[in-house]
mmCIF file of the C-alpha atoms, coordinates in Angstrom:
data_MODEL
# 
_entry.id   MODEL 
# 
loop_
_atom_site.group_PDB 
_atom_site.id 
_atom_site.type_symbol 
_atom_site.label_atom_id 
_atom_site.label_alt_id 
_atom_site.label_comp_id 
_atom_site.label_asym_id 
_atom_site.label_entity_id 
_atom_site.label_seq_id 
_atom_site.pdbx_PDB_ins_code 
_atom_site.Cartn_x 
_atom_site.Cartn_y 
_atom_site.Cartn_z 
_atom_site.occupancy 
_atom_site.B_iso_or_equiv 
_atom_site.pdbx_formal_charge 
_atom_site.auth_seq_id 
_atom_site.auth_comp_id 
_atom_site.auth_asym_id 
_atom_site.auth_atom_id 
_atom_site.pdbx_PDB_model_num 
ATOM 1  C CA . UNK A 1 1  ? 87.047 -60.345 -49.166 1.00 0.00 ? 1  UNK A CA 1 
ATOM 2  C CA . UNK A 1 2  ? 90.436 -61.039 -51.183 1.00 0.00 ? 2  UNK A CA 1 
ATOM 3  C CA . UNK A 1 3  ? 91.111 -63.850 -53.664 1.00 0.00 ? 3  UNK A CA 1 
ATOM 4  C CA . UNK A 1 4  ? 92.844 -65.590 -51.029 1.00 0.00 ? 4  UNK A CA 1 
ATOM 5  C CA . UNK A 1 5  ? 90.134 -65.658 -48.743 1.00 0.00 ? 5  UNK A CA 1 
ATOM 6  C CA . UNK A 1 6  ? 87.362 -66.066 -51.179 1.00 0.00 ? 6  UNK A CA 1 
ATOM 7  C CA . UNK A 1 7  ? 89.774 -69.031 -52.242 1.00 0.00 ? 7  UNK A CA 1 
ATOM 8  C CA . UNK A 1 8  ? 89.948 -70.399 -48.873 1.00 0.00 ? 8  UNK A CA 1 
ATOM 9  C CA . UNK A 1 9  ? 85.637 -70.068 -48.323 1.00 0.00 ? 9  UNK A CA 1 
ATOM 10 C CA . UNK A 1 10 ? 85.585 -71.976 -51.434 1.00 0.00 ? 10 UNK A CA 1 
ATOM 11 C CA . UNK A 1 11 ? 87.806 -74.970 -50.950 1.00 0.00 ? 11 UNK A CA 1 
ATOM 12 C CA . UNK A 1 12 ? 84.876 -76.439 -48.692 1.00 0.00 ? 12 UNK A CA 1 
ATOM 13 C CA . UNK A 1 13 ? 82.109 -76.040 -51.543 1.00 0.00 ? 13 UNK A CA 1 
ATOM 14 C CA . UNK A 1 14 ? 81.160 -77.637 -54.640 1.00 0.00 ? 14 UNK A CA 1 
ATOM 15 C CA . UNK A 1 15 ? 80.099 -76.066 -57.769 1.00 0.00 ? 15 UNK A CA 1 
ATOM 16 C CA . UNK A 1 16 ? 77.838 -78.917 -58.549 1.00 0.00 ? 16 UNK A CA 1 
ATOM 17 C CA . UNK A 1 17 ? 75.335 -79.182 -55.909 1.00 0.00 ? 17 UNK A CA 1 
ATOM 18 C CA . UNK A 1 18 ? 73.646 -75.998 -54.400 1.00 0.00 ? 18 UNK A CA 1 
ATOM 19 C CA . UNK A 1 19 ? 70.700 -76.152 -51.519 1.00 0.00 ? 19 UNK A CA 1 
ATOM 20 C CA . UNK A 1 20 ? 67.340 -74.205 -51.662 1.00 0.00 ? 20 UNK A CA 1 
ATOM 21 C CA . UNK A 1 21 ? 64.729 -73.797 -49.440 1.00 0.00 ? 21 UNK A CA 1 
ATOM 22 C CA . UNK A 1 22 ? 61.391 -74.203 -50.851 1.00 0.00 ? 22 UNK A CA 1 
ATOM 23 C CA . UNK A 1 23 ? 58.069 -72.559 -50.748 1.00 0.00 ? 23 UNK A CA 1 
ATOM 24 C CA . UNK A 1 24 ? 56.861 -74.614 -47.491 1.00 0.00 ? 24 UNK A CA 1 
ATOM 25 C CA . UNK A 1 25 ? 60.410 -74.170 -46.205 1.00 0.00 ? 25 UNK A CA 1 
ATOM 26 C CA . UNK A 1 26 ? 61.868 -77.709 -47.278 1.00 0.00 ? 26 UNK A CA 1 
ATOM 27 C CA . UNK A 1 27 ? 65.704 -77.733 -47.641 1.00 0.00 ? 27 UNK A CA 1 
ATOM 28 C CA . UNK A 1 28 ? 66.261 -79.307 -51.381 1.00 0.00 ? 28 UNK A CA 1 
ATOM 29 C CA . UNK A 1 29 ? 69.825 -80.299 -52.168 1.00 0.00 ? 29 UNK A CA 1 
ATOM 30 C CA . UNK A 1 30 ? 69.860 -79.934 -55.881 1.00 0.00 ? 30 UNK A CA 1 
ATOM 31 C CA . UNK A 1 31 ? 72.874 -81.663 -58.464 1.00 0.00 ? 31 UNK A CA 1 
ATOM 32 C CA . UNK A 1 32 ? 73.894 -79.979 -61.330 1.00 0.00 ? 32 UNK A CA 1 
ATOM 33 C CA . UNK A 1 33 ? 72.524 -80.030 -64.219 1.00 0.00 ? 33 UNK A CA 1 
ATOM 34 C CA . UNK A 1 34 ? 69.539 -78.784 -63.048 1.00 0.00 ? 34 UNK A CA 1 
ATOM 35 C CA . UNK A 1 35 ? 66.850 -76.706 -65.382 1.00 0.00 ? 35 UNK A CA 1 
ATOM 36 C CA . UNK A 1 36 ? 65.725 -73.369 -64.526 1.00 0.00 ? 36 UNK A CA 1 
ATOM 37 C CA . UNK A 1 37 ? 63.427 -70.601 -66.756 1.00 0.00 ? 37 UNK A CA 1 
ATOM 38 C CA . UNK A 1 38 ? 64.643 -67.703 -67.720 1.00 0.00 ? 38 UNK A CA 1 
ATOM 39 C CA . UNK A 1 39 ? 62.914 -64.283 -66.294 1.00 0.00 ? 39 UNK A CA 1 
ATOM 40 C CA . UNK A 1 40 ? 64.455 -61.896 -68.109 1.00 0.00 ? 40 UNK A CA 1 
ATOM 41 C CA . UNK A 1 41 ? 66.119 -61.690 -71.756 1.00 0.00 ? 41 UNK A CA 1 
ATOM 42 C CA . UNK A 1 42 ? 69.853 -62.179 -71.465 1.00 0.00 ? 42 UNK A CA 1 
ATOM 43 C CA . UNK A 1 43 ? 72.245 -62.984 -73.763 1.00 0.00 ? 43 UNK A CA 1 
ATOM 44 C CA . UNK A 1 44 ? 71.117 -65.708 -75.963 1.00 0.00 ? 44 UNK A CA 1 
ATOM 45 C CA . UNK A 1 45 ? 68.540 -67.091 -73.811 1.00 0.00 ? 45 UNK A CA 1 
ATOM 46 C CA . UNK A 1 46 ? 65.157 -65.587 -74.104 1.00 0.00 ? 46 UNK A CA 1 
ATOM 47 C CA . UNK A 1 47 ? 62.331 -65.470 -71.170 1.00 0.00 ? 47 UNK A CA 1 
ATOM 48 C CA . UNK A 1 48 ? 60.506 -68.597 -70.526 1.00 0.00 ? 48 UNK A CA 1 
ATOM 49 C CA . UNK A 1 49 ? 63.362 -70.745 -71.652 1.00 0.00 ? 49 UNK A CA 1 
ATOM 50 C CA . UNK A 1 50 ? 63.750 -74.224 -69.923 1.00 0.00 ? 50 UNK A CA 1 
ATOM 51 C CA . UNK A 1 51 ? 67.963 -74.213 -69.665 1.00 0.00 ? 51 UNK A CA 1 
ATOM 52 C CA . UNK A 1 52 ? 70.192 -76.626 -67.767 1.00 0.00 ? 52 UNK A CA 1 
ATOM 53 C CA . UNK A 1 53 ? 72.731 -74.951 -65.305 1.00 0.00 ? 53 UNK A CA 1 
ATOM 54 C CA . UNK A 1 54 ? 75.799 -76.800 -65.471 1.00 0.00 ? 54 UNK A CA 1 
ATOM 55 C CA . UNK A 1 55 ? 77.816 -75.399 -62.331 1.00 0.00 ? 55 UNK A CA 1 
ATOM 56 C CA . UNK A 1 56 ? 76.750 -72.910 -59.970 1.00 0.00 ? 56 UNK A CA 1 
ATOM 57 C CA . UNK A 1 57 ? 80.109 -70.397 -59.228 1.00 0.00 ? 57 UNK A CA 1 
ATOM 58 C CA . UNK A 1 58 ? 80.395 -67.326 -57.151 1.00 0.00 ? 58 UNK A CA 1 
ATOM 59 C CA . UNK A 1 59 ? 82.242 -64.736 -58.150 1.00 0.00 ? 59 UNK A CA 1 
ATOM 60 C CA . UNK A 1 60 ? 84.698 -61.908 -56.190 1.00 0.00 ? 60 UNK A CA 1 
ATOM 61 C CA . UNK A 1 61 ? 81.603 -60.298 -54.467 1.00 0.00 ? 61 UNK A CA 1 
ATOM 62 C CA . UNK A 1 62 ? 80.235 -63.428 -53.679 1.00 0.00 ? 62 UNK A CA 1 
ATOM 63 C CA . UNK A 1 63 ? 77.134 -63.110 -56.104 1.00 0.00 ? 63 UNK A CA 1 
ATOM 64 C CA . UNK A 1 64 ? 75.837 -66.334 -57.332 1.00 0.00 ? 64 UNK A CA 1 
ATOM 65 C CA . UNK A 1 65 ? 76.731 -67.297 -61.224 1.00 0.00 ? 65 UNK A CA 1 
ATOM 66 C CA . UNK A 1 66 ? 75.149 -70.248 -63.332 1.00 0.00 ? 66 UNK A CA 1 
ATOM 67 C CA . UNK A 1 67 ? 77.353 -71.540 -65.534 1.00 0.00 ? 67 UNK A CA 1 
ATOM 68 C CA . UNK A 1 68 ? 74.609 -72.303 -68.618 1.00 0.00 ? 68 UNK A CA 1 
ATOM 69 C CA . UNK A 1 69 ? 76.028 -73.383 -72.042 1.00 0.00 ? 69 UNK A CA 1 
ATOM 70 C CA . UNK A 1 70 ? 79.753 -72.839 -70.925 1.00 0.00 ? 70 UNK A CA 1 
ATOM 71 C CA . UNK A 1 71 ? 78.469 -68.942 -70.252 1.00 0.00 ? 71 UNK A CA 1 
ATOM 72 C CA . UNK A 1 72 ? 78.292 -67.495 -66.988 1.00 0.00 ? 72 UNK A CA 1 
ATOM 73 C CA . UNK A 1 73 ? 74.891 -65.828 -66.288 1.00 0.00 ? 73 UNK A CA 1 
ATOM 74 C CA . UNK A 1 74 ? 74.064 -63.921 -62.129 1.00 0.00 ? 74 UNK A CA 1 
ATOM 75 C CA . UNK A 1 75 ? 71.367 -66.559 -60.746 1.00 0.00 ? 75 UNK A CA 1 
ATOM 76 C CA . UNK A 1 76 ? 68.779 -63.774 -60.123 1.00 0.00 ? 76 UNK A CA 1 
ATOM 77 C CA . UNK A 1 77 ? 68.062 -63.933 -64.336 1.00 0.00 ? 77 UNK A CA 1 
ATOM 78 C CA . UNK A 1 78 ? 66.471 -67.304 -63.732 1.00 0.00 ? 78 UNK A CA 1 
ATOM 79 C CA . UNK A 1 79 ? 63.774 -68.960 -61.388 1.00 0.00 ? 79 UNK A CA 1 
ATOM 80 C CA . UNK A 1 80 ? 64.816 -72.593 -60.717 1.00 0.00 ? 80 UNK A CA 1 
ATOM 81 C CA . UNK A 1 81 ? 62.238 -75.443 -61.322 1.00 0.00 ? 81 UNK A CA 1 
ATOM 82 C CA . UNK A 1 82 ? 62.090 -77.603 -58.265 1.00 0.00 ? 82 UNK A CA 1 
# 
């Protein structure tokens, strides 16, 4: 996927609100900020860390990115509290 199309996908999503599907298979619509724990040392944040994700971003491959104390983490360092 280019810029432009990647640019295009995006136009139609917000990078304050993301969905997730639950444990017994609930669809959750959750608005930034919204906390998750950190898994795995990165950066500044250590694990078990409560944080607040401020914007949820994708970048050119279309992996998910947190956007956590103006610093962009990939969403698979975290576990999100629901």
């Amino acid at each position: 996927m280019n810029k432009k199309e990647l640019a295009e996908t995006l136009k139609y999503a917000s990078p304050r609100v993301i969905y997730v599907v639950t444990w017994n298979n609930l669809l959750k619509k959750l608005f930034c900020p919204f906390q998750v724990k950190v898994i795995h040392d990165i950066g500044a944040l250590r694990i078990g860390d409560i944080v607040f994700v401020e914007a949820v971003k994708v970048n050119l491959e279309l992996k998910t990115v947190y956007i956590i104390q103006g610093k962009a983490y990939y969403y698979y360092h975290f576990e999100i509290i629901v």
